[in-house]
N, C-alpha and C positions, 0 to 999 in steps of 0.2 A: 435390324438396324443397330449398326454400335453407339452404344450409349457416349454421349462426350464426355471431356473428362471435367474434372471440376476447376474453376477459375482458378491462376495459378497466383493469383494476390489476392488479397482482401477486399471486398466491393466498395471498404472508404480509404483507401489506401488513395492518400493524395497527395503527389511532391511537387505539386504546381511553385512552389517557391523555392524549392532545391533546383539552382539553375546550374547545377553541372552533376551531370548522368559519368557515373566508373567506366571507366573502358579498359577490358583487361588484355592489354598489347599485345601479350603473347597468343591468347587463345585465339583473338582476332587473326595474328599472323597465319597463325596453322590451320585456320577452319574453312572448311571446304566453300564458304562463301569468296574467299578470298583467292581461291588458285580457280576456282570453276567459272565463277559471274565472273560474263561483260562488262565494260567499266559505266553505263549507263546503271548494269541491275545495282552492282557495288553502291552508285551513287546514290541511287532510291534506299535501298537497303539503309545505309548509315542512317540518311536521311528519315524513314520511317523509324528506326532505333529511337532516332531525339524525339521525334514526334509523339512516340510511346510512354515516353518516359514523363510528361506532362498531361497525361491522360488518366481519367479516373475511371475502372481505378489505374494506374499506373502499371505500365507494362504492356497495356493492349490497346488495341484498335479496331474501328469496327469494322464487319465486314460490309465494307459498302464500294463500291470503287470509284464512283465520285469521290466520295469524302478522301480515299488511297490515293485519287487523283493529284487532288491540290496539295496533301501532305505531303505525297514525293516530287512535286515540282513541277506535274504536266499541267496544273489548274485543268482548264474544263477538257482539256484535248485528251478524251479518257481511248481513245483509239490508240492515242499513242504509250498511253501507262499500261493496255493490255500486253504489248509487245515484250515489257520488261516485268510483267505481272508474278509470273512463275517466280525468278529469279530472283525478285528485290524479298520476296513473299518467303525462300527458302528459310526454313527453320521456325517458321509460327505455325501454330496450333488452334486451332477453332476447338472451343471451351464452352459448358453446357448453359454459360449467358449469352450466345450469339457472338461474342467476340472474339480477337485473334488475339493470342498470348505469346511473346516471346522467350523460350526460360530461362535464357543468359540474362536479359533482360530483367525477366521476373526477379530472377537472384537477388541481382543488385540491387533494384527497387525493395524486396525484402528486408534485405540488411537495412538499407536505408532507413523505412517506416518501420524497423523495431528498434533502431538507435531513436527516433523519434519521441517513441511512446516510453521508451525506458527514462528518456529523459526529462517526456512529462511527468512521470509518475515521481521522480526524483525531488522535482519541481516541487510538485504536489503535496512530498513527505516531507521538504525544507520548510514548506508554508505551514504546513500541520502545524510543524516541531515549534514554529516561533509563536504559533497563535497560544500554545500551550503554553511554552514560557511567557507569554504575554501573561496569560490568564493567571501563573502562577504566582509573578512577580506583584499583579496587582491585588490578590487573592493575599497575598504576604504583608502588603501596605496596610491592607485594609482591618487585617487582622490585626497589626501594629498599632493602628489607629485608632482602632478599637480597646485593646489592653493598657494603652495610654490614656484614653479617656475615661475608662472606669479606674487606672491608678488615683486619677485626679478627683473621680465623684466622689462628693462628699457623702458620708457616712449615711444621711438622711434621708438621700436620695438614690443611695444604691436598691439598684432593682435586681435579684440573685434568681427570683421564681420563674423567668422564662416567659413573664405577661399573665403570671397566674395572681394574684390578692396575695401578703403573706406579711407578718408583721417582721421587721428589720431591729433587731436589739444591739446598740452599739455598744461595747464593753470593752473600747480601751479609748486614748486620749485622742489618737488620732492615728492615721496610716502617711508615714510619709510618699512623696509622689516618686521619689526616687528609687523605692523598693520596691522590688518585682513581686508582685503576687504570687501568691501561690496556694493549692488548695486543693481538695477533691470533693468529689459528688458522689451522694448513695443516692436510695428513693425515695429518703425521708427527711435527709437535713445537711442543710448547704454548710460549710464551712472555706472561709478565706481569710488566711492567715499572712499578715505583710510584717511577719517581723518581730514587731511590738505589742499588738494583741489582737482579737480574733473580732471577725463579724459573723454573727450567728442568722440565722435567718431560718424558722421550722411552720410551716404550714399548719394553722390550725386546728384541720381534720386528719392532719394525720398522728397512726398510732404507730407509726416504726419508732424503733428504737434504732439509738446510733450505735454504725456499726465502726470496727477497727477496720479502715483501709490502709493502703501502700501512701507510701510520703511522695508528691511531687518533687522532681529531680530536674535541674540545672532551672527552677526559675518559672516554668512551666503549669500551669494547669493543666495536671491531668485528667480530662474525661472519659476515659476507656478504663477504668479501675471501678471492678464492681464490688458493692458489700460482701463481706465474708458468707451471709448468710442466701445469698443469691442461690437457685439452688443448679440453671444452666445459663450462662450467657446470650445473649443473642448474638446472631453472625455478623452484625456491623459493630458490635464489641469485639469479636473476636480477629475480625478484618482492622481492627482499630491498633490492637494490644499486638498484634504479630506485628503492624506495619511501621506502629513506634518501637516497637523493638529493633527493626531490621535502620532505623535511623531516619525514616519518615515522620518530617514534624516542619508545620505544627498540623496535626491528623487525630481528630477526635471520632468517636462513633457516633455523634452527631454530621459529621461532615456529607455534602450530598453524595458523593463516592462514594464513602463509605454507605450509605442506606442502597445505594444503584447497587454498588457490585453485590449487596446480602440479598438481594433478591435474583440475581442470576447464580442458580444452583452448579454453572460449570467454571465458577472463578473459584475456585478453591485455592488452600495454602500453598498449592507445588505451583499452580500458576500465579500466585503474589508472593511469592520468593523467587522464581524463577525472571519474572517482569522487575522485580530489583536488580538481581546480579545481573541481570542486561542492561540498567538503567546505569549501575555501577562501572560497567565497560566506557560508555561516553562519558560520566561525570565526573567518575572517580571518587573521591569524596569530599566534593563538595556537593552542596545543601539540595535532596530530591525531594520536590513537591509531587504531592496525589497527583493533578495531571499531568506531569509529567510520565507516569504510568498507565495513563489512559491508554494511549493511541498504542503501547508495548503489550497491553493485555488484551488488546482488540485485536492484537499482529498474529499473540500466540491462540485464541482461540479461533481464529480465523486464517490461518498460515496462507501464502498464496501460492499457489500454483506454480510447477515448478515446470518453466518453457522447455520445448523439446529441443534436446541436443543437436545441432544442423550441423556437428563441425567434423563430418562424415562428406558432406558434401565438396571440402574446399582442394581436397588433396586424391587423386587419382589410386592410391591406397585403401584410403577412405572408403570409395564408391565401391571396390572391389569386395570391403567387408564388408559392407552392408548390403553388395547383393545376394556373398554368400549368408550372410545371414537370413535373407528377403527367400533364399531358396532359386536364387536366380543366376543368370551368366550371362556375359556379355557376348553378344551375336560378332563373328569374324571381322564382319563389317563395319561395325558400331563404335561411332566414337566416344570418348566420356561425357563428353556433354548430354548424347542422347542415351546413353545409358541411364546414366543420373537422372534425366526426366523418366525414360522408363520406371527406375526406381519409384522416384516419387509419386507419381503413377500410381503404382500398386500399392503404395502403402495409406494414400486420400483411398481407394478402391476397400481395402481392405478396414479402415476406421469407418466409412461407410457401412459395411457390412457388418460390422460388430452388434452395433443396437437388435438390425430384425433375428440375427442369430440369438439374440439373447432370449428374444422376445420369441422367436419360435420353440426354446428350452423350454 
């Protein structure tokens, strides 16, 4: 018994709300349904086309000849839809879900439900992209909000330890609110400097000594600068220090990215240089936030799949290179359209057969 072939759309392929099905004038003109069928099969024939084309999945229909009945126009008079059964039926294919497939049909239906899904996913990457900027802009505020409010803490009640105990020594007159802080961090003694003179603040059990670090630039805290006597960074330091460098700010080794990406061993520096200069294409240079890089570093280690090329199928050229490629020829009689389903044919037949070949190596 010959095996069927496999359904020639996809089992959720639904256009129920695409109310106008392609119809390609010429193919219609020239195709043996149109010089051969009586003008009743012709009529059924269109007739079952539309009918197909709102069918899930789209393209087919079942094989029942009641249900053929009233879709081609007899309603229950099925004695009279066998008459015109052969003919309206020419060119569908029974498919190993029990149902009939038509592959002009199928075609179009295809092209359809993948302009569909291209355009969800479109959707889907537009919604991303705002939620991030969402996230960024407010992440930006909050941080502002933040820098402003410790500009403005008084000296006695600045807290620098993180929620740890630490005695606060103030040694100048005061920090005006209008000076940007600025300052850096080792592991043993806080210093922020606005200007005029310094706030110290040193943990009482600790025995580090102070070390000479780099000077904050444009205004900045920087926390990605480690003591000189550090003896290897950690990699959200180092995801920190590459990503301010490349113009990412405000981005500390504190920040939750940074800690997520030090723990995934395959975001290295060629993929966070790489997810910049691409970030760089859209923004230009103006101001990239961390998430802004999220959903770019999720793209490049997880690339998507690259859809199969159909545009062999659209051109009579086409079909002919790809059968010699396939190892195949068109039979005297065979028009392109049934070639091309031959095609197609062989090559579902043959990605079928790939897995148990593999599996039998």
């Amino acid at each position: 018994m010959t095996e069927l072939p496999t359904p020639l759309t996809p089992a959720d392929c639904d256009l129920r709300d695409f109310m106008f099905m392609p119809l390609d004038v010429l193919r219609l003109r020239d195709s043996d349904i149109a010089v051969i069928s009586s003008g009743d099969e012709f009529r059924c024939a269109v007739l079952l086309w539309c009918a197909s084309w709102h069918q899930v999945p789209a393209a087919s229909l079942p094989d029942d000849d009641v249900i053929l009945s009233g879709l081609s126009g007899f309603g229950r008079v099925i004695k009279e839809w066998k008459k015109v059964r052969e003919g309206a039926l020419r060119g569908w294919i029974k498919c190993g879900d029990g149902r009939l497939y038509h592959p002009v049909v199928a075609e179009k239906a295809n092209e359809a439900w993948r302009g569909r899904i291209d355009y969800r996913e479109k959707k889907e990457a537009e919604r991303l992209r705002k939620a991030a900027l969402r996230a960024a802009q407010k992440a930006a505020e909050e941080a502002e909000e933040a820098a402003r409010r410790l500009a403005n803490c008084p000296a006695d009640e600045l807290d620098l330890s993180g929620g740890q105990n630490s005695s606060v020594q103030r040694t100048d007159t005061g920090s005006p609110a209008e000076n940007a802080l600025r300052g850096t961090v080792d592991s043993g003694q806080w210093t922020v400097d606005s200007g005029e003179g310094q706030l110290t603040s040193t943990p009482p059990s600790s025995s580090h000594t102070s070390n000479s670090v780099a000077p904050a630039q444009d205004g900045e805290r920087d926390d990605s600068v480690l003591p000189n006597n550090a003896e290897k960074p950690k990699r959200n330091v180092e995801i920190a220090v590459l990503l301010r460098a490349k113009g990412i700010k405000p981005f500390t080794f504190a920040h939750p990215l940074a800690v997520e990406w030090a723990d995934n061993p395959k975001i290295t520096d060629d993929i966070l240089i790489a997810a910049v200069e691409q970030a760089r294409q859209y923004k230009g240079d103006a101001d990239i936030s961390p998430n802004y890089l999220k959903p770019i570093i999720a793209d490049l280690l997880n690339p998507p799949a690259q859809r199969e090329d159909n545009a062999w199928k659209r051109t009579d050229a086409g079909i002919d290179a790809k059968g010699r490629e396939m190892g195949m020829f068109a039979k005297p009689t065979e028009s392109y359209a049934d070639y091309r389903t031959r095609i197609e044919n062989e090559i579902r037949k043959r990605k079928q057969q790939k897995p148990d070949e593999g599996e039998a190596a």
